[in-house]
C-alpha positions in Angstrom: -10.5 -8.1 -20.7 -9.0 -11.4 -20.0 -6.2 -10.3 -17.5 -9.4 -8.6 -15.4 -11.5 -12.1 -16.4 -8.6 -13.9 -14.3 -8.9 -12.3 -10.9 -6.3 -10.5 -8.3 -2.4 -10.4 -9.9 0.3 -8.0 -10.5 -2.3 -6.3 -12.5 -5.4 -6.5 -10.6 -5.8 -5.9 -6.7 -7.7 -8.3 -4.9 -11.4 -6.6 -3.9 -11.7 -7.1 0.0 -13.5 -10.7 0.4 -15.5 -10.2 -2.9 -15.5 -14.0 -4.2 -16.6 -12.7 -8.0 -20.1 -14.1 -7.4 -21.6 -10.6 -8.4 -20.1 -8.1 -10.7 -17.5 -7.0 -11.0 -16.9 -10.6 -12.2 -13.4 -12.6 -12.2 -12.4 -16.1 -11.1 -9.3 -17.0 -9.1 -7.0 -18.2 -11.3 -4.1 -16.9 -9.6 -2.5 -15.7 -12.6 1.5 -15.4 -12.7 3.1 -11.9 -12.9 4.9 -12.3 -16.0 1.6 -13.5 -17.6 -0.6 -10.9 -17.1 2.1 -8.3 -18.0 2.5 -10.0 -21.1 -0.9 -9.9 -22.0 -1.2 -6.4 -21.0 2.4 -5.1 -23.1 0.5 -7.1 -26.0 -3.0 -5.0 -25.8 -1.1 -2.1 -25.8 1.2 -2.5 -28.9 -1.7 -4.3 -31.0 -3.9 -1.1 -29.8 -1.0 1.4 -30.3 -1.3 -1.0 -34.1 -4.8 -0.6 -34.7 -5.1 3.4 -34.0 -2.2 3.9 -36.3 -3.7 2.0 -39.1 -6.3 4.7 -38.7 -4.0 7.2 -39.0 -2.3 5.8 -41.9 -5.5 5.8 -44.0 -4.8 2.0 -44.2 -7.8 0.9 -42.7 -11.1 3.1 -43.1 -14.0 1.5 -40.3 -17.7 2.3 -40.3 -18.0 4.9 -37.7 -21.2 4.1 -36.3 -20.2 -0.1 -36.4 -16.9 1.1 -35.0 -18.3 3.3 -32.2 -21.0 0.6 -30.9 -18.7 -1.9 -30.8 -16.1 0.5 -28.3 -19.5 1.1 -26.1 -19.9 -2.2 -26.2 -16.5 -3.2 -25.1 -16.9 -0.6 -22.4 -20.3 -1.7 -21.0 -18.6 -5.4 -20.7 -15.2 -3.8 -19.3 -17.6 -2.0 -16.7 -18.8 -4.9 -14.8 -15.0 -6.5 -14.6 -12.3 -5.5 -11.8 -10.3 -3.2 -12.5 -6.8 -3.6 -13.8 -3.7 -1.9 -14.4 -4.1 0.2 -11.6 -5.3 0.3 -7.2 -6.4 3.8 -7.5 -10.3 2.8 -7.4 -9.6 1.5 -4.1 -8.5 4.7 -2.9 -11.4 6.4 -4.3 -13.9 4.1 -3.0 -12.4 4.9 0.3 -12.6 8.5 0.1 -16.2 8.2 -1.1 -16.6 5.9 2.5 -15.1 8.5 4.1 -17.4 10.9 3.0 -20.4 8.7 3.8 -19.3 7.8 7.3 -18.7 11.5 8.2 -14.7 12.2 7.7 -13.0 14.7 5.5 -11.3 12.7 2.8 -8.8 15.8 2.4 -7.7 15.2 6.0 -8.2 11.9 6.9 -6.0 8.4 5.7 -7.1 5.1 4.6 -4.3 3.6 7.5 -6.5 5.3 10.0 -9.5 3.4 9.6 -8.6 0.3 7.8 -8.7 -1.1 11.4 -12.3 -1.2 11.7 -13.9 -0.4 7.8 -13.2 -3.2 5.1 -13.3 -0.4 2.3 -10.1 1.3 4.0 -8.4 -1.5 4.7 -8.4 -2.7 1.3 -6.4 0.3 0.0 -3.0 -0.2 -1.2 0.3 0.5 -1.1 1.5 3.4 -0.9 -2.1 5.2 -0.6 -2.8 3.8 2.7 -1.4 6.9 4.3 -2.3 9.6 1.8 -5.6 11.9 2.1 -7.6 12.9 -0.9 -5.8 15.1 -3.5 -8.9 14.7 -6.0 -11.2 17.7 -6.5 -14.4 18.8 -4.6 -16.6 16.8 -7.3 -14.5 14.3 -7.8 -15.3 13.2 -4.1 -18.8 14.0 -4.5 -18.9 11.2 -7.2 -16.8 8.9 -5.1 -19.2 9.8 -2.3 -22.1 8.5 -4.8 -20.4 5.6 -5.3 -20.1 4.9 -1.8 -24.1 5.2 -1.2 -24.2 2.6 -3.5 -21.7 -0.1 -2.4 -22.2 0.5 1.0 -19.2 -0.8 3.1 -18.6 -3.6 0.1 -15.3 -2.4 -1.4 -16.4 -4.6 -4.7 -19.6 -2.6 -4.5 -18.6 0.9 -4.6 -15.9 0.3 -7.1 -18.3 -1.5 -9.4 -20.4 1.9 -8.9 -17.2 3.9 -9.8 -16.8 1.3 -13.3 -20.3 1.9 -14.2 -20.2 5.8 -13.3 -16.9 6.2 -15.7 -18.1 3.5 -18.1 -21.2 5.9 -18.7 -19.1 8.7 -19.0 -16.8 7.1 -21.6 -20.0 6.7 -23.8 -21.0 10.5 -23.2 -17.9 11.7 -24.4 -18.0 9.6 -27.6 -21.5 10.5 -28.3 -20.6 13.9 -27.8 -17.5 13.8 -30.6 -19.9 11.5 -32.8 -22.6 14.5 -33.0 -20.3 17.6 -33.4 -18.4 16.1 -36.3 -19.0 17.7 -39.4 -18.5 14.9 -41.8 -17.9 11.2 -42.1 -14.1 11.9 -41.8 -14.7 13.2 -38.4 -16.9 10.2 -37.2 -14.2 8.4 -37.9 -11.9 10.1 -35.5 -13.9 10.2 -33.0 -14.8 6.3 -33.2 -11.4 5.8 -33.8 -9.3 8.0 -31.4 -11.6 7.8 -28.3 -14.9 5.4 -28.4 -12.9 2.6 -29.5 -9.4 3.3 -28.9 -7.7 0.2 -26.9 -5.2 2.7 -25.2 -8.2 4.5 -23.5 -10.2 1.0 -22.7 -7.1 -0.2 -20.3 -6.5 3.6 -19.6 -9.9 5.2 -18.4 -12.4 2.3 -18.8 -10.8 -0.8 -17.6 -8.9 1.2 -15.2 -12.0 2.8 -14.1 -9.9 6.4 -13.7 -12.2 9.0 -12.5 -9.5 11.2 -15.7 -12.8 10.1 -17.8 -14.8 13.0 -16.1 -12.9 15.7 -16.3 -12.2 14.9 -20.3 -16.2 14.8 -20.3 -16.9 18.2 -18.9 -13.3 19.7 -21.1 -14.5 18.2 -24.5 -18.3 19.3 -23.6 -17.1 22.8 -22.4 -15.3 23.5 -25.5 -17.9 22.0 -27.8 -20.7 24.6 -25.6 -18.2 27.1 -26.0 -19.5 27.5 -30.2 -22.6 29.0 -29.0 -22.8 30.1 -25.5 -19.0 30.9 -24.2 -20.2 31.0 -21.2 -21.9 28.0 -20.6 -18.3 26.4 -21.9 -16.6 28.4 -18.9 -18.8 27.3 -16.6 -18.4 23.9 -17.7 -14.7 24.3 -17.4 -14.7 25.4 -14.0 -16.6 22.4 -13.4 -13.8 20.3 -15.0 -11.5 21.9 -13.0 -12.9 20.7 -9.5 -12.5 17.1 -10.5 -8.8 17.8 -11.1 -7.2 21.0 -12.0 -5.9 20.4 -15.0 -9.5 20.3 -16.4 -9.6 23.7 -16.3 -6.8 24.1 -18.7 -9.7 24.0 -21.1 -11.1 27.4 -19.7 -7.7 29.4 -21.5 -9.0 28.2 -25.3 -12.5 29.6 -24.4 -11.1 32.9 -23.6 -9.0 32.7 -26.3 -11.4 34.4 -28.8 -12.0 37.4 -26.4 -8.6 38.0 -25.2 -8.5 41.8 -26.1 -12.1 41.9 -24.9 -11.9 42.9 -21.1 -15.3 43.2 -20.4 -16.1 39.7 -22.1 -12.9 38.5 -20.6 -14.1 39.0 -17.2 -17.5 37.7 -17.7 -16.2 34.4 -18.7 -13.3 34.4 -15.2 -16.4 35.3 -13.4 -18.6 32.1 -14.9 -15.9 29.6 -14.2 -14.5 31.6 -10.8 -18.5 30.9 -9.4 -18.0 27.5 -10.5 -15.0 26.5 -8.6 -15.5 29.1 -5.5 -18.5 27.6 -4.6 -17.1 24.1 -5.1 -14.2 24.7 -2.8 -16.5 26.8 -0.2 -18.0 23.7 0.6 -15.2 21.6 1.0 -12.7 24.4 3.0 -9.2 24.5 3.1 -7.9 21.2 3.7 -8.6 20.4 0.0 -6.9 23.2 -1.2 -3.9 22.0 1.2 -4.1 19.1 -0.9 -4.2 20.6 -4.4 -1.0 22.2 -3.2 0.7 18.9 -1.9 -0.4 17.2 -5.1 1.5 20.1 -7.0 4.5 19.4 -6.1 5.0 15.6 -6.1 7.3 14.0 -9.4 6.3 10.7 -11.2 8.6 8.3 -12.3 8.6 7.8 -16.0 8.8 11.2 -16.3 12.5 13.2 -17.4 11.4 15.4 -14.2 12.3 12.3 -12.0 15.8 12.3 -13.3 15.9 16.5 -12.7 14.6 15.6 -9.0 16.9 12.6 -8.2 20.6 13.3 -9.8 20.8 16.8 -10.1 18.6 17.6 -6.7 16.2 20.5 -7.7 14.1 21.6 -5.5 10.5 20.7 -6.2 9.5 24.0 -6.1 11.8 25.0 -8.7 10.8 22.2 -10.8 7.3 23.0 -10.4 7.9 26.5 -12.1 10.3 25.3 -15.0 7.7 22.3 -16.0 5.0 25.5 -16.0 7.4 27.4 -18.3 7.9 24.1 -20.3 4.0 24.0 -21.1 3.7 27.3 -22.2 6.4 26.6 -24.4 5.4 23.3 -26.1 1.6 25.2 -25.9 3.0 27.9 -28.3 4.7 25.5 -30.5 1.9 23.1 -30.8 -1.2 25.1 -31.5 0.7 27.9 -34.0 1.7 24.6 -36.0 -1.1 25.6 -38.6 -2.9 28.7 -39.7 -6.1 29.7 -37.9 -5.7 28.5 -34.3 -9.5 27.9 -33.0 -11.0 26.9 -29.6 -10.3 23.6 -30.2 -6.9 23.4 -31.1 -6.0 25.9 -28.2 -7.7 23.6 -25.7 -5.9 20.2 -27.1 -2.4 22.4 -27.4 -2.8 23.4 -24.1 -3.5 20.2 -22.5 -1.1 18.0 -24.4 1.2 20.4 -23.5 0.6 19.9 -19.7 0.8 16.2 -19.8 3.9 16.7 -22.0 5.3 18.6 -19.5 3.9 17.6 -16.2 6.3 16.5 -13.3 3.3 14.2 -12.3 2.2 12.0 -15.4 0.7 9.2 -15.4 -0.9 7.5 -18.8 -4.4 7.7 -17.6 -3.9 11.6 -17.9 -3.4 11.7 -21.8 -7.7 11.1 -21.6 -8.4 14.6 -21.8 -6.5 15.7 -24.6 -7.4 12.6 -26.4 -11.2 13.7 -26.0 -10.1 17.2 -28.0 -7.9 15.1 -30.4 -11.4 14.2 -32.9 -12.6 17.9 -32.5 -9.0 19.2 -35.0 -7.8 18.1 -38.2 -5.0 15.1 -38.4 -2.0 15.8 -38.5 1.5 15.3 -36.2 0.0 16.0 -33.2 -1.9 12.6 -33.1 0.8 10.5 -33.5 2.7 12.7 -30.7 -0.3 11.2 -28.7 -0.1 8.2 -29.2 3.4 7.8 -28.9 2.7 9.5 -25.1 0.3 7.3 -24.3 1.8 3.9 -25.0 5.4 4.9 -23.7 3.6 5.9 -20.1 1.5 2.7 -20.6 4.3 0.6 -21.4 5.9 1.9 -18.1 3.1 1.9 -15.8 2.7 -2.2 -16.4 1.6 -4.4 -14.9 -0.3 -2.0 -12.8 -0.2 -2.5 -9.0 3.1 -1.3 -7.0 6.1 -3.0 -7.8 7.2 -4.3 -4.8 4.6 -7.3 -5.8 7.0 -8.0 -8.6 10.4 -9.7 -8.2 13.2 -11.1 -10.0 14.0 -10.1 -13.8 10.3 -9.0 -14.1 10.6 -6.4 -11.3 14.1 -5.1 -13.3 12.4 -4.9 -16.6 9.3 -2.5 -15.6 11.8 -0.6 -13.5 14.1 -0.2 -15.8 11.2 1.0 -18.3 9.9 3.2 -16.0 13.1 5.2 -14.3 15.1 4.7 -17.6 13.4 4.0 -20.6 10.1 5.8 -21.0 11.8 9.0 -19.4 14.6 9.2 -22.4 11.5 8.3 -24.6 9.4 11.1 -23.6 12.4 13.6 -23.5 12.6 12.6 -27.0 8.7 13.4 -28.0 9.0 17.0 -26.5 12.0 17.5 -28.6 10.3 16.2 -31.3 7.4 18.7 -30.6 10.0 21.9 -30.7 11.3 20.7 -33.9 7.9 20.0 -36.0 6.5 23.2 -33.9 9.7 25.3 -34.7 9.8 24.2 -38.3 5.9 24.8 -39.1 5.5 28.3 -37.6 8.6 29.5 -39.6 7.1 27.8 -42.4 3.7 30.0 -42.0 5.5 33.6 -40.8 7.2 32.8 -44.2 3.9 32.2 -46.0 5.9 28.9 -48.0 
C-alpha cells in the first residue's frame, strides 16, 4: 500500500500525465529502486508469515473480523496505482482499442501511441504485442475504457475497481459455501485476506481475479445444477483458457455417462463458440501465439535456452507434466470430489506451465478454501511467493541497474526456477507416497 502511496518507481509505472489529484491516488516521491523492492520482498515474506501461521493452527482469527478487514484492504488498494506490474496499461489499451473501433487481437499499442495518450503509455515490451486475453476479458477492458475515456489513470482506475469488486465476490462466495467455522477460516484466511493475493490480483489489478471468480463459482454451481457450473466454466475460459480447466472436475462425476457427458461439452462448447464467433479468428491466432511463449522463472526457460527445445515440443511435455502432477495431486486422499479435481487440476497447470507468472496461482487459490488442509496448501504458498519473490520489483528490468538489476535476475533466471523444480518434485514424492499409502489401505 505504501510503495503504490509513493508514486511511479521500479514498482509502479507512471499513469500518462495523471498528477494523483483524483484516484487512483499517489504522490511523487520519486522513490529509489532498491526501496520499493525492499518494501515489496518484505510484504511478501511477512504475508508468506501470516498465511502460514494459519496453517500451523498457531494463530486462529475471527472469520468474519478477518474477512472485512481483507475487503477492506482491497476497497483502499482499489483506488491506488497499481504496483508490481504494467499489465493494466496494456489492458486499458486494448479496452481503447475496442472503444475507438480497432481489433485488439490485431492491432499494437506502438501503432497508435502516436496520436492516443492510453497507447502511448504502454510499456515495455507490450508496446508491440496485440491482445492475447480472451473475448471477455476485452469486453471488460472495453468497459473500462467507456469509463476512463482517453484518461489512461481513468480506465485503469475502472479496471482496479472492476477486479477489486471481483476479489470481494469470490470471498463472499467461499465465506457462504463453507460448512463450518473451520472453513470460514480458510476462506478468510487463504483468499479474502491473504497478503500474497492483495499485491498479486488486487494491488496488481490482474484481470487473473475474473477468471478465479467464474472457476470457484462454476464449481460451487456445479453441487446442484452441473450445468450451470459448465456454462460458467466456459465462461471462465474466454477470459483466459486456463479457466476452463475447471470444466474437467465438473465432468468428472459423469465420466462414464456419455449422454451427460455431452450435455455438459455442449453447455460450455455454446459458451465459448459464441464468445469467439464474435471476436473471429485473429483472437484465436492469438490464443495460439500466447501458447507457445516461455517465462522466465520458470525450469522451462532453462529447457528453452541451454538445451534448445523447440517450443512446440515443450508445449506438449509441460501438457504431459500437468496431467502427471494432476494425477498425483488429487488421488493424494480417498474420495476425490469436484473440488479437489478442479484445484488438482489447476495447480497442476501453474505447476507446470512454460508461461507462469505469480498472478496465475489466483485461481487455484480460490479452490484452495473449498478442500480440506493438508500438503497441498503449503505447495501453494511456496509457488506463490517463489514466483513473487522473482517477479519484484515489478516493471521490466531494464529500469533497474547495478547490483539490484543482478539480484532480481539472478532470482528470476536462477533461483526461483531450481526452486520451483524442487516443489514439483516435491509434489511426485508426497503424491507417489500417499496413493501407495491408500492402494495399500495403511
Amino acid at each position: 500500500m505504501t510503495t503504490a502511496l509513493l508514486g511511479p518507481s521500479a514498482a509502479e509505472a507512471p499513469l500518462g500525465a495523471h498528477d494523483g489529484a483524483a484516484p487512483p491516488w499517489h504522490v511523487a516521491a520519486g522513490a529509489p529502486p532498491w526501496l520499493v523492492t525492499l518494501m515489496a520482498v518484505s510484504g511478501v515474506v511477512l504475508g508468506t508469515a501470516a498465511v502460514s501461521l494459519v496453517l500451523l493452527g498457531r494463530w486462529r482469527p475471527q472469520p468474519r473480523r478477518l474477512a472485512a478487514a481483507g475487503f477492506l484492504t482491497a476497497a483502499v488498494l482499489a483506488v491506488l496505482p497499481p504496483i508490481a506490474s504494467a499489465d493494466p496499461l496494456s489492458y486499458a489499451a486494448y479496452g481503447r482499442m475496442v472503444t475507438t473501433g480497432h481489433d485488439p487481437y490485431t492491432t499494437t499499442p506502438a501503432s497508435l501511441a502516436a496520436h492516443d495518450r492510453v497507447a502511448a503509455a504502454v510499456e515495455t515490451p507490450w508496446q508491440h504485442e496485440p491482445s492475447v486475453y480472451g473475448p471477455l476479458a476485452t469486453g471488460e477492458q472495453a468497459l473500462a475504457a467507456l469509463a476512463g475515456g482517453d484518461s489512461p489513470a481513468g480506465i485503469v482506475l475502472a479496471l482496479d475497481l472492476l477486479g477489486a469488486l471481483a476479489f470481494v465476490g469470490v470471498g463472499l462466495l467461499l465465506l457462504r459455501s463453507a460448512g463450518d467455522d473451520a472453513g470460514r477460516v480458510r476462506a478468510a484466511a487463504l483468499w479474502c485476506a491473504n497478503p500474497l493475493l492483495w499485491l498479486q490480483v488486487v494491488a496488481g489489478a490482474h484481470l487473473d481475479v475474473f477468471v478465479a471468480a467464474l472457476a470457484v463459482a462454476a464449481v460451487i454451481a456445479a453441487r446442484r445444477r452441473p450445468a450451470t457450473g459448465a456454462a460458467l466454466a466456459g465462461l471462465a475460459a474466454v477470459v483466459k483458457p486456463p479457466g476452463g480447466l475447471v470444466w474437467l472436475a465438473i465432468a468428472w462425476p459423469v465420466r462414464r455417462d456419455p449422454r451427460q457427458l455431452a450435455k455438459l461439452a455442449a453447455g460450455a462448447a455454446v459458451v465459448v463458440v459464441a464468445a469467439y464467433a464474435l471476436t473471429g479468428t485473429a483472437a484465436i491466432r492469438a490464443l495460439q501465439r500466447a501458447g507457445r511463449r516461455v517465462s522466465h522463472g520458470t525450469p522451462w526457460r532453462f529447457v528453452l535456452d541451454v538445451l534448445h527445445t523447440p517450443r512446440g515440443v515443450i508445449a506438449a511435455l509441460a501438457l504431459l507434466a500437468a496431467a502427471a502432477l494432476t494425477v498425483l495431486i488429487a488421488r493424494a486422499r480417498a474420495g476425490t470430489t469436484v473440488p479437489l479435481v478442479a484445484l488438482a487440476v489447476t495447480m497442476a497447470y501453474v505447476l507446470a506451465a512454460p508461461y507462469a507468472l505469480p498472478w496465475y496461482d489466483a485461481l487455484p487459490w480460490a479452490l484452495l478454501p473449498l478442500v480440506a488442509i493438508s500438503w497441498r496448501d503449503w505447495l501453494l504458498l511456496a509457488h506463490t511467493a517463489v514466483l513473487s519473490l522473482a517477479y519484484l520489483p515489478g516493471r521490466d528490468a531494464v529500469h533497474l541497474h547495478g547490483a539490484l538489476r543482478l539480484l532480481t535476475s539472478g532470482m528470476r533466471s536462477t533461483i526461483a526456477p531450481v526452486l520451483l523444480t524442487a516443489l514439483v518434485g516435491a509434489v511426485v514424492l508426497l503424491g507417489w507416497h500417499r496413493t501407495s499409502k491408500s492402494a495399500t489401505g495403511t
